[in-house]
C-alpha positions as a Markdown table, in Angstrom:
| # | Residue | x | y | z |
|---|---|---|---|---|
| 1 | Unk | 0.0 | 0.0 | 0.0 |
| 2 | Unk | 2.9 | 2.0 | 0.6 |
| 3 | Unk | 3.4 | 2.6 | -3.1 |
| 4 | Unk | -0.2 | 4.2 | -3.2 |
| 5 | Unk | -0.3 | 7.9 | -2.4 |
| 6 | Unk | -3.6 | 8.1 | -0.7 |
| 7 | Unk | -3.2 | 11.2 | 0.6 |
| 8 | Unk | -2.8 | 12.8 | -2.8 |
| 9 | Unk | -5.5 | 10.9 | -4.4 |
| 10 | Unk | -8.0 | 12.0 | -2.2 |
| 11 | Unk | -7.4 | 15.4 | -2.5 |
| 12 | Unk | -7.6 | 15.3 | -6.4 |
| 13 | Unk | -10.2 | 14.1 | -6.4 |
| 14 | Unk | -11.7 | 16.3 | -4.1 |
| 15 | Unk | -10.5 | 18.9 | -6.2 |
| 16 | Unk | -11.7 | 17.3 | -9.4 |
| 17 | Unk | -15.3 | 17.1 | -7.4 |
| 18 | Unk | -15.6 | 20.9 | -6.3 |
| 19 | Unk | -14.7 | 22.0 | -9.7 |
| 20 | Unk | -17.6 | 20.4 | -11.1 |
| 21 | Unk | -20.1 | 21.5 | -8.8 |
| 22 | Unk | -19.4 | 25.1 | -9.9 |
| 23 | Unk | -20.3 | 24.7 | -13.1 |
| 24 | Unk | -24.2 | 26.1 | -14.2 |
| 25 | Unk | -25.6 | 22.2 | -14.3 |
| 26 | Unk | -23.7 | 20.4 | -12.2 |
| 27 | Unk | -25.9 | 17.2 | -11.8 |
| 28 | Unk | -25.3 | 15.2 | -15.2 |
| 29 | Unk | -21.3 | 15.4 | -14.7 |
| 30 | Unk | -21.5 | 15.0 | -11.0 |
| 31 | Unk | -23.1 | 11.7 | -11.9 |
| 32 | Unk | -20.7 | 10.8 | -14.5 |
| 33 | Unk | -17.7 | 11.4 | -12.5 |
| 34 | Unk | -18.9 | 9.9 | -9.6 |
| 35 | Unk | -19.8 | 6.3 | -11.9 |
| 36 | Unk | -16.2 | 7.6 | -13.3 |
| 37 | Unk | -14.4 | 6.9 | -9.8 |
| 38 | Unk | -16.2 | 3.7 | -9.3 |
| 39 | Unk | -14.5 | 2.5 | -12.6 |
| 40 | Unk | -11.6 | 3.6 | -12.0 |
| 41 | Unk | -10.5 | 2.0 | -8.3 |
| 42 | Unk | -11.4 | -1.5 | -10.1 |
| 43 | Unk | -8.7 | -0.5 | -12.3 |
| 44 | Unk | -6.6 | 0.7 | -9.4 |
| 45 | Unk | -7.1 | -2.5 | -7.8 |
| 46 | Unk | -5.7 | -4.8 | -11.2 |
| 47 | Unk | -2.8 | -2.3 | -11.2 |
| 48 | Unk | -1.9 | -2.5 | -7.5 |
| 49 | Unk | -2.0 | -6.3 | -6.7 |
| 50 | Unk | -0.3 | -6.0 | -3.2 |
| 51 | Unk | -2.9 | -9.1 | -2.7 |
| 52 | Unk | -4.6 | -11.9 | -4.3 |
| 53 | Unk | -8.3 | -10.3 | -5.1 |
| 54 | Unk | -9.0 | -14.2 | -6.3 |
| 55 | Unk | -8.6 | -15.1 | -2.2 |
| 56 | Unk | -11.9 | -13.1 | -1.7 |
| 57 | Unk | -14.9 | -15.4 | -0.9 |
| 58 | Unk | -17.6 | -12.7 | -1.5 |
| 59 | Unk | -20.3 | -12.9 | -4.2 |
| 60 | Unk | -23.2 | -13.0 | -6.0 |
| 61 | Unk | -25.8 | -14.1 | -3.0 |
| 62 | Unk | -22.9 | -13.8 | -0.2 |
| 63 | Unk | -25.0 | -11.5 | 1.5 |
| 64 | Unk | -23.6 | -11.6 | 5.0 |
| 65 | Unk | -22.5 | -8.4 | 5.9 |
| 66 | Unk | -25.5 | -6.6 | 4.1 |
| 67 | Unk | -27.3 | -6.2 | 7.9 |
| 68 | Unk | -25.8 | -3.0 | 8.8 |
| 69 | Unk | -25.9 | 0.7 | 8.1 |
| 70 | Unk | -24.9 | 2.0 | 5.0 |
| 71 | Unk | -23.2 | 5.2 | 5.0 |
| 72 | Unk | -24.0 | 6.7 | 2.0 |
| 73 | Unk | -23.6 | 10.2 | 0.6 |
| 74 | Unk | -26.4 | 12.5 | -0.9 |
| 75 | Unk | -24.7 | 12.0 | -4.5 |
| 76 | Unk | -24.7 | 7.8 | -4.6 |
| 77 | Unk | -28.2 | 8.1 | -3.3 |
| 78 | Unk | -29.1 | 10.4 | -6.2 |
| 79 | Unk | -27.2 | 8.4 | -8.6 |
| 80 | Unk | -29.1 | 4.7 | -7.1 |
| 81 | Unk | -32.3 | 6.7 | -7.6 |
| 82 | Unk | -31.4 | 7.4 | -11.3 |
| 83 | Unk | -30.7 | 3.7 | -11.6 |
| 84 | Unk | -34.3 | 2.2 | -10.3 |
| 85 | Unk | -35.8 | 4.8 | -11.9 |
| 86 | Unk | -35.0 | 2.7 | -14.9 |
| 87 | Unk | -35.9 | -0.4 | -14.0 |
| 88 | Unk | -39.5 | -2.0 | -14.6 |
| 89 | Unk | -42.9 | -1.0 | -12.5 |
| 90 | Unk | -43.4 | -4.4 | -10.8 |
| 91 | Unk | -39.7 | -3.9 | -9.5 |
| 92 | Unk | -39.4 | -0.6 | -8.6 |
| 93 | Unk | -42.8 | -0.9 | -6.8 |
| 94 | Unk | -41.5 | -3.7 | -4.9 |
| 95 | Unk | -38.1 | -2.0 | -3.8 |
| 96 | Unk | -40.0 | 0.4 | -2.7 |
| 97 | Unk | -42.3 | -1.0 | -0.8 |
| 98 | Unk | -39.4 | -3.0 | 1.3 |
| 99 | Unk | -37.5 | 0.5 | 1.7 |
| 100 | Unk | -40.4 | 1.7 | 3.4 |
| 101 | Unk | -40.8 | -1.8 | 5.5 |
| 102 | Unk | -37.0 | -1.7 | 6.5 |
| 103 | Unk | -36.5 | 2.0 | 7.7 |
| 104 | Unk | -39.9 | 2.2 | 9.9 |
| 105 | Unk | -37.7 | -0.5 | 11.6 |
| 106 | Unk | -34.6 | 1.0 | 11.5 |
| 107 | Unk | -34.8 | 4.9 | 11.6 |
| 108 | Unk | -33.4 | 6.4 | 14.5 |
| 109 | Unk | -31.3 | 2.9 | 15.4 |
| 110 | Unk | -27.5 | 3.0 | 15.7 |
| 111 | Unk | -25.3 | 0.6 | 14.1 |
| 112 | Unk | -25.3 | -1.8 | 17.3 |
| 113 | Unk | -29.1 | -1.9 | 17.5 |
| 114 | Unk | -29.2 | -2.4 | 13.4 |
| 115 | Unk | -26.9 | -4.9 | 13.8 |
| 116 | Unk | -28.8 | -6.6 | 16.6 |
| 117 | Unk | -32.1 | -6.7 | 14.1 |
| 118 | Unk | -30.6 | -8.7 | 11.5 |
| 119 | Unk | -32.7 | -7.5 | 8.5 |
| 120 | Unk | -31.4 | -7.7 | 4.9 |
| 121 | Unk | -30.8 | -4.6 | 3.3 |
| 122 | Unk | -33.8 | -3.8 | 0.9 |
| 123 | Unk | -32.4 | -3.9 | -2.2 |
| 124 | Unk | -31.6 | -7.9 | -1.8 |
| 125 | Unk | -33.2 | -9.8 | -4.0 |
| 126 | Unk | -34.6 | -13.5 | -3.0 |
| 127 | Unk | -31.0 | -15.0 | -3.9 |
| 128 | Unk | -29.1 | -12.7 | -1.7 |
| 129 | Unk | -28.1 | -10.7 | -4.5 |
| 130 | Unk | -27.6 | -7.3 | -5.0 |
| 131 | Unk | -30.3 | -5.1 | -7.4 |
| 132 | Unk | -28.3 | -2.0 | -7.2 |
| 133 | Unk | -25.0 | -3.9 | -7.7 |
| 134 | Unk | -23.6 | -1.5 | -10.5 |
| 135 | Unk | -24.2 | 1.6 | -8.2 |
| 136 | Unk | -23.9 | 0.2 | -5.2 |
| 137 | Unk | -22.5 | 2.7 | -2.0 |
| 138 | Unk | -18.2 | 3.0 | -2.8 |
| 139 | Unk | -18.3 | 1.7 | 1.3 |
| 140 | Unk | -20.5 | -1.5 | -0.1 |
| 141 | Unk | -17.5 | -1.8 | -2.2 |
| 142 | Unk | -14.6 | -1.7 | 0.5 |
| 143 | Unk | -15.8 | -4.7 | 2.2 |
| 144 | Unk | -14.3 | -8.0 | 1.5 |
| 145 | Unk | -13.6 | -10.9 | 3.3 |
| 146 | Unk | -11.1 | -14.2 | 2.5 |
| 147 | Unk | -14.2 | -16.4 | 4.4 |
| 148 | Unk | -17.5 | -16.0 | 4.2 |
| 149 | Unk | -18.4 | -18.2 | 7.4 |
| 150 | Unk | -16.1 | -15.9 | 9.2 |
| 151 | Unk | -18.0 | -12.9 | 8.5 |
| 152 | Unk | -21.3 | -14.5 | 9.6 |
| 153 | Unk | -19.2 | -15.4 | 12.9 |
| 154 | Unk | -18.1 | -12.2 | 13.4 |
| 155 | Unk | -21.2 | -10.6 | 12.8 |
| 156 | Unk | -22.9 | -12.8 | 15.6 |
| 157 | Unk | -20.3 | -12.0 | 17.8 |
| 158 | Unk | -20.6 | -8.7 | 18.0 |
| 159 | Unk | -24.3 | -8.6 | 18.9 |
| 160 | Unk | -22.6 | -10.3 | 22.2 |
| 161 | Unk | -19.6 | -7.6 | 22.1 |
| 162 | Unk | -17.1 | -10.4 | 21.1 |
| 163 | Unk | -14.5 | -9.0 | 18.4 |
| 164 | Unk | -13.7 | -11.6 | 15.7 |
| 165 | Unk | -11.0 | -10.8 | 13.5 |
| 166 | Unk | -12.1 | -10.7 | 9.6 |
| 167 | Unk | -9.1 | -11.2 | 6.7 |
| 168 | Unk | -9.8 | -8.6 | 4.5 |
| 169 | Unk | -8.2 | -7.0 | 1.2 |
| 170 | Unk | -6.8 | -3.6 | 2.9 |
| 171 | Unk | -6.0 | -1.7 | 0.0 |
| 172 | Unk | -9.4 | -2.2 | -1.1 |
| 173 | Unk | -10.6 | -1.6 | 1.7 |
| 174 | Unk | -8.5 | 1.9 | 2.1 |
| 175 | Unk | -8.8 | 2.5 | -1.7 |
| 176 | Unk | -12.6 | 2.8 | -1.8 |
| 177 | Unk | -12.9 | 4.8 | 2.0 |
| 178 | Unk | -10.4 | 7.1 | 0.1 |
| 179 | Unk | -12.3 | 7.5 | -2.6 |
| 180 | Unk | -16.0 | 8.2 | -0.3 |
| 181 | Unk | -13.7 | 11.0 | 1.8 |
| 182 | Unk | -12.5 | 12.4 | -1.5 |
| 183 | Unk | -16.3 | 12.8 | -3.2 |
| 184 | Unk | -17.4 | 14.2 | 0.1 |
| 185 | Unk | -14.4 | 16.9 | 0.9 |
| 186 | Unk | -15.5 | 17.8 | -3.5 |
| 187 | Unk | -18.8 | 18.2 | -2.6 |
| 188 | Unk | -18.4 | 20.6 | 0.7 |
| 189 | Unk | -16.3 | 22.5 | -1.1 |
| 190 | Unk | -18.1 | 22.9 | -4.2 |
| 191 | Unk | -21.2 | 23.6 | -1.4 |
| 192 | Unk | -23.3 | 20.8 | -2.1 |
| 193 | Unk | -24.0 | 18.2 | 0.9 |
| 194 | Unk | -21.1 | 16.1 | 1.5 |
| 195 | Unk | -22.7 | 14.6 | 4.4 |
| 196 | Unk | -23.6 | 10.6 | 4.2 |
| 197 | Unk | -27.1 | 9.2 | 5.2 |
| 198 | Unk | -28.4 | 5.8 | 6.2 |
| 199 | Unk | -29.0 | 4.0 | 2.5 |
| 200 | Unk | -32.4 | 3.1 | 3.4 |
| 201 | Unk | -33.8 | 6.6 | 4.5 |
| 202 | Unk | -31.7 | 8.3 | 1.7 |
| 203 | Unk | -33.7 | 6.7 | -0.7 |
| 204 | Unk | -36.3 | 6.2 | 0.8 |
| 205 | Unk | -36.5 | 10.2 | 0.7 |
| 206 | Unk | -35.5 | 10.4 | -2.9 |
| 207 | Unk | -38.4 | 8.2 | -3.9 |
| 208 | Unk | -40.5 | 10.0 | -2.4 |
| 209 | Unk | -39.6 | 13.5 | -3.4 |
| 210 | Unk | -38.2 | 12.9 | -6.7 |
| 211 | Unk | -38.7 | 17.2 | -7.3 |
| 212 | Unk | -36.2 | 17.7 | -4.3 |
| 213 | Unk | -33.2 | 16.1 | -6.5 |
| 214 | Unk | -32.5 | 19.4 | -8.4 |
| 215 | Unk | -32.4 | 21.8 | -5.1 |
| 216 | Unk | -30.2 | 19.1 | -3.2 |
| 217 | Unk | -27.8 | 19.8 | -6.8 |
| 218 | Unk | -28.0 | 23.5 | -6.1 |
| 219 | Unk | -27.1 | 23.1 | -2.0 |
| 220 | Unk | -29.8 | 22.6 | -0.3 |
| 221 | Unk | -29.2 | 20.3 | 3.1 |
| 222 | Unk | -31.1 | 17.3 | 4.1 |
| 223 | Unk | -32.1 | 17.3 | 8.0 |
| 224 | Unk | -33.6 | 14.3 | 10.1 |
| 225 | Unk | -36.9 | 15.5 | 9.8 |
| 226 | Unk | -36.8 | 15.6 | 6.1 |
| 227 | Unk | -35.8 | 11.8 | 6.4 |
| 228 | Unk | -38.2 | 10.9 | 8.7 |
């Protein structure tokens, strides 16, 4: 990891980020750049193999550590509403419906309790797999582990305060938490919200008030109540 400048990354960019949100319609390349970044740490990973990615025991329907809050910030939650938008009625109906079902259970809980309730993120499918895969939350995409039974072990042990050490892929891990710092410090600076929300009442909120997307482009800050 050593050979990584982080530090600089990040602040690139963050850089890269605020200049964007000055310009007159900022939403459309916000979006782009943000899909952009995604792309471009899976590249950053096949460049920098300081570990063996094909160790990994996550996939399609490992679905083990999808039980806790989601830190997610205002523009992945715009760009995951963009995607179901697209998606069929039927679908998008029933998405909604279990974002609904899942945050009157878990608003106002913190990760602990969330933990503790052992629900499935709302955008599983019956398979364990994830709908909103290609846009998933960049801190979705930091988690990895080298054993999938491990995770479920450590998971249960912390509802009982136990810690359970978890082999995971580090520069992945700090790659992609770089990268969620970096959008956020662009977006404070360029004076949009670069505060992250719970996934569930993010989108929740987006459904819901599909009109609000263009002031939240222009600066205008979420609070609980709007949430609620």
């Amino acid at each position: 990891m050593s050979e990584f400048d982080f530090a600089r990354y990040r602040q690139a960019l963050s850089d890269n980020i605020a200049e964007l949100c000055s310009r007159p319609v900022a939403g459309e390349p916000l979006l782009n750049e943000l899909q952009r970044v995604a792309d471009e740490a899976e590249r950053l990973l096949e460049q920098h193999q300081v570990a063996d990615r094909s160790l990994l025991d996550c996939g399609p329907g490992c679905s083990s550590c999808c039980v806790v809050n989601v830190s997610t910030l205002l523009l992945e939650g715009i760009a995951i509403a963009h995607y179901l938008r697209g998606q069929d009625v039927g679908l998008k109906n029933q998405i909604r419906s279990k974002v609904e079902d899942l945050w009157r259970e878990v608003r106002g809980l913190d990760d602990e309790e969330r933990l503790c309730m052992r629900r499935k993120c709302a955008f599983l499918d019956e398979q364990g797999c994830c709908r909103i895969y290609p846009v998933r939350p960049l801190l979705c995409r930091s988690l990895t582990s080298t054993d999938a039974d491990r995770c479920r072990e450590a998971l249960v042990g912390q509802v009982f305060g136990e810690e359970r050490p978890i082999l995971m892929h580090q520069f992945q891990q700090q790659l992609y938490e770089t990268q969620f710092v970096g959008v956020a410090d662009g977006l404070e600076k360029g004076g949009l919200d670069g505060r992250s929300f719970q996934l569930t009442g993010l989108i929740r909120f987006l459904f819901k008030h599909p009109e609000a997307e263009a002031e939240l482009l222009e600066g205008r800050r979420l609070c609980w109540q709007d949430l609620y």
